[in-house]
N, C-alpha and C positions, 0 to 999 in steps of 0.2 A: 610137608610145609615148604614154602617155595623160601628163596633166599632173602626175598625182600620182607616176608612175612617175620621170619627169623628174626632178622634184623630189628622190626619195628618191635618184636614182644621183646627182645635184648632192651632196648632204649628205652622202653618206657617201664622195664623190671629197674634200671639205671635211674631213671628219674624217681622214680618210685623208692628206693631208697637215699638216694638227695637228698626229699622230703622228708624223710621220717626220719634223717640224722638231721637237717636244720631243726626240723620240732623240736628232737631230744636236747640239742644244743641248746634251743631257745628256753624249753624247759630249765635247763639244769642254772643256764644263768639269771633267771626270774627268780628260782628257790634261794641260789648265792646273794643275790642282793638282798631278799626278805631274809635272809638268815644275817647277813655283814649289818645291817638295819636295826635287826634286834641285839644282837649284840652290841654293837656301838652305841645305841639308841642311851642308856642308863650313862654311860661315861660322860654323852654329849650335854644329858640334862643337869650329870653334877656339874660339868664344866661351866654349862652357863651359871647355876646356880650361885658359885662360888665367884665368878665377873660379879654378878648381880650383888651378892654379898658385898663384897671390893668397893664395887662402884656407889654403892647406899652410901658411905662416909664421906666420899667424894662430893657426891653433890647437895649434901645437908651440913654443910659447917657446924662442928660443934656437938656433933653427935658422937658418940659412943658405943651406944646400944641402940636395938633396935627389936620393933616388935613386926610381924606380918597380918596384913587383914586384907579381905576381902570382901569387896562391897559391890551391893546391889542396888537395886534401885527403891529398894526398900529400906535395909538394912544393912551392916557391917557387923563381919565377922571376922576371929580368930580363924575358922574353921572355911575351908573351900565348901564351895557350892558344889551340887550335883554334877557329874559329869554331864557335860553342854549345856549347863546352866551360862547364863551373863552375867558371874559374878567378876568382880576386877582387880586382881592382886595389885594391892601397894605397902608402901615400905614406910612404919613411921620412925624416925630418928629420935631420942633421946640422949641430956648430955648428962654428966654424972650425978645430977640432983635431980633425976627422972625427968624434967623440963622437954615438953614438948621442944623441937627445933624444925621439924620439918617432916615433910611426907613426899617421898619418891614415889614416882610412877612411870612406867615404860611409856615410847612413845615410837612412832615411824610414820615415813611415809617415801615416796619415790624419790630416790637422787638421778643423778646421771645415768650410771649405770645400772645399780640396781637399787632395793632398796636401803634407807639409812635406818639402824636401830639404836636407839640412845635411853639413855635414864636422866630423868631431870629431879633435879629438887625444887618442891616450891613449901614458901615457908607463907603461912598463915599471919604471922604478924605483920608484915609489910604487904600481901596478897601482891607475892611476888615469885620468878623463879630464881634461886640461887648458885644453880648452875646447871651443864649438862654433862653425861659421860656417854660418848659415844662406842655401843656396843658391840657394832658389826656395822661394814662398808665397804663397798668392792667401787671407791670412785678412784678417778687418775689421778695415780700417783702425783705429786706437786703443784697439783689445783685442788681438785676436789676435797681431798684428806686436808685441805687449808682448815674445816671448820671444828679440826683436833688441835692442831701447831700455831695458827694464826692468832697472836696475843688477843689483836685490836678486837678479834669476833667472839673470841672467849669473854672477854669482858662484856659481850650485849650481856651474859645471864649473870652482872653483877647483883642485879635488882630490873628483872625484868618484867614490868605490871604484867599482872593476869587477875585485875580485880573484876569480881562479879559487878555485875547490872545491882539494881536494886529489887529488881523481883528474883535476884538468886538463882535464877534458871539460865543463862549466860552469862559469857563476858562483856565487862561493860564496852571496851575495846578489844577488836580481835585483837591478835598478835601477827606480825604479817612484818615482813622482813622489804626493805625499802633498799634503793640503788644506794651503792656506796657512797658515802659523804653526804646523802641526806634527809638521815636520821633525823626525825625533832621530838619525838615523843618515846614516854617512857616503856611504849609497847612493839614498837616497832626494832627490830633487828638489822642491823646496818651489815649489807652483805660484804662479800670478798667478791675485788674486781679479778674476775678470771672464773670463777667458781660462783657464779649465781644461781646457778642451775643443784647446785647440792646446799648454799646458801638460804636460798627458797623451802628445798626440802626439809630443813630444820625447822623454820619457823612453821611450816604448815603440818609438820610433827604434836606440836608446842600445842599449836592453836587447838586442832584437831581432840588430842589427847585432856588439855586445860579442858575445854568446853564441855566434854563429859564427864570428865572426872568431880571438878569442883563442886558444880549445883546439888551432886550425889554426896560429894563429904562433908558438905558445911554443916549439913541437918544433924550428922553425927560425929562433929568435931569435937566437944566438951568429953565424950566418951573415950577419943583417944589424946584426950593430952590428960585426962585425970586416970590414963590406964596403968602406970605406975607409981 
């Protein structure tokens, strides 16, 4: 075999094993993540679990206890639906005379940076929301995280309308969050100058999550305030 011949089966016996240590690398680090994923996976769900738990008192004044249901477009249950069913976990609040106060339910939608995840309470006797707990947010520092710290914007979900229409199937006013300082109505959310952009993202959280949820729970609202 001549020397350049040599040469050329060396080099590609060299690439040739390249290859089959990147695979093995590529491999072994795909298996590491599905295995770090499964592992962490149960810690991550109690952790939110137990925010969620937290955050249910937070934004239902007046509660104490509380029950879980999941509702469909049919029905409301104690009980989860089918796996990849569209059933929708919410949180109803009770204060110590079993008294209905309120019904949490998750909400999101895009901030700045990435997405905002919050729980809001909305209380049935005013067809209003009583406040929100923001769950997770990756916005800048000193603006975006305004709509945790900033007194004035906490106060929109003092009584924030989310009354249905009259045929039940919507709201009768979106919810939609308006330039700062000019707010006039009881649905709208008066933003943070600097943070409009994650200010927005809350209300169209609100709106979004209210306009499904409601029309599905009113039908079987009596079931959960006489559930204690």
């Amino acid at each position: 075999m001549s020397t350049q011949g040599a040469e050329a089966t060396q080099q590609a016996g060299s690439a040739g094993k390249m290859i089959r240590t990147l695979m093995g690398i590529a491999m072994l680090s795909g298996f590491l993540v599905v295995m770090v994923y499964q592992i962490t996976k149960p810690m991550i769900e109690e952790n939110q679990r137990i925010a969620i738990e937290k955050a249910v008192f937070q934004v239902i004044p007046g509660a104490v206890t509380r029950l879980d249901y999941y509702l469909t477009e049919d029905e409301i249950s104690q009980q989860p639906g089918d796996k990849g069913s569209n059933s929708l976990p919410i949180y109803a609040g009770y204060d110590a005379e079993g008294r209905l106060k309120g019904i949490a339910a998750k909400a999101g939608a895009q901030g700045y940076a990435d997405m905002i995840h919050l729980l809001y309470g909305y209380d049935p006797g005013c067809q209003c929301i009583r406040g929100i707990k923001v769950l997770k947010l990756a916005e800048t520092p000193g603006l975006g995280d305004k709509i945790i710290t900033d007194a004035n914007f906490v106060a929109n979900f003092d009584a924030l309308e989310a009354k249905l229409s009259a045929n039940g199937q919507s709201l009768d006013h979106p919810i939609e969050t308006v330039k700062h300082g000019t707010k006039q109505h009881a649905w709208e959310i008066d933003a943070i100058s600097g943070a409009t952009i994650s200010s927005k993202a809350v209300g169209k959280a609100l709106n979004q999550s209210a306009e499904a949820l409601l029309p599905k729970l009113m039908p079987h609202l009596q079931k959960v305030q006489e559930a204690l």
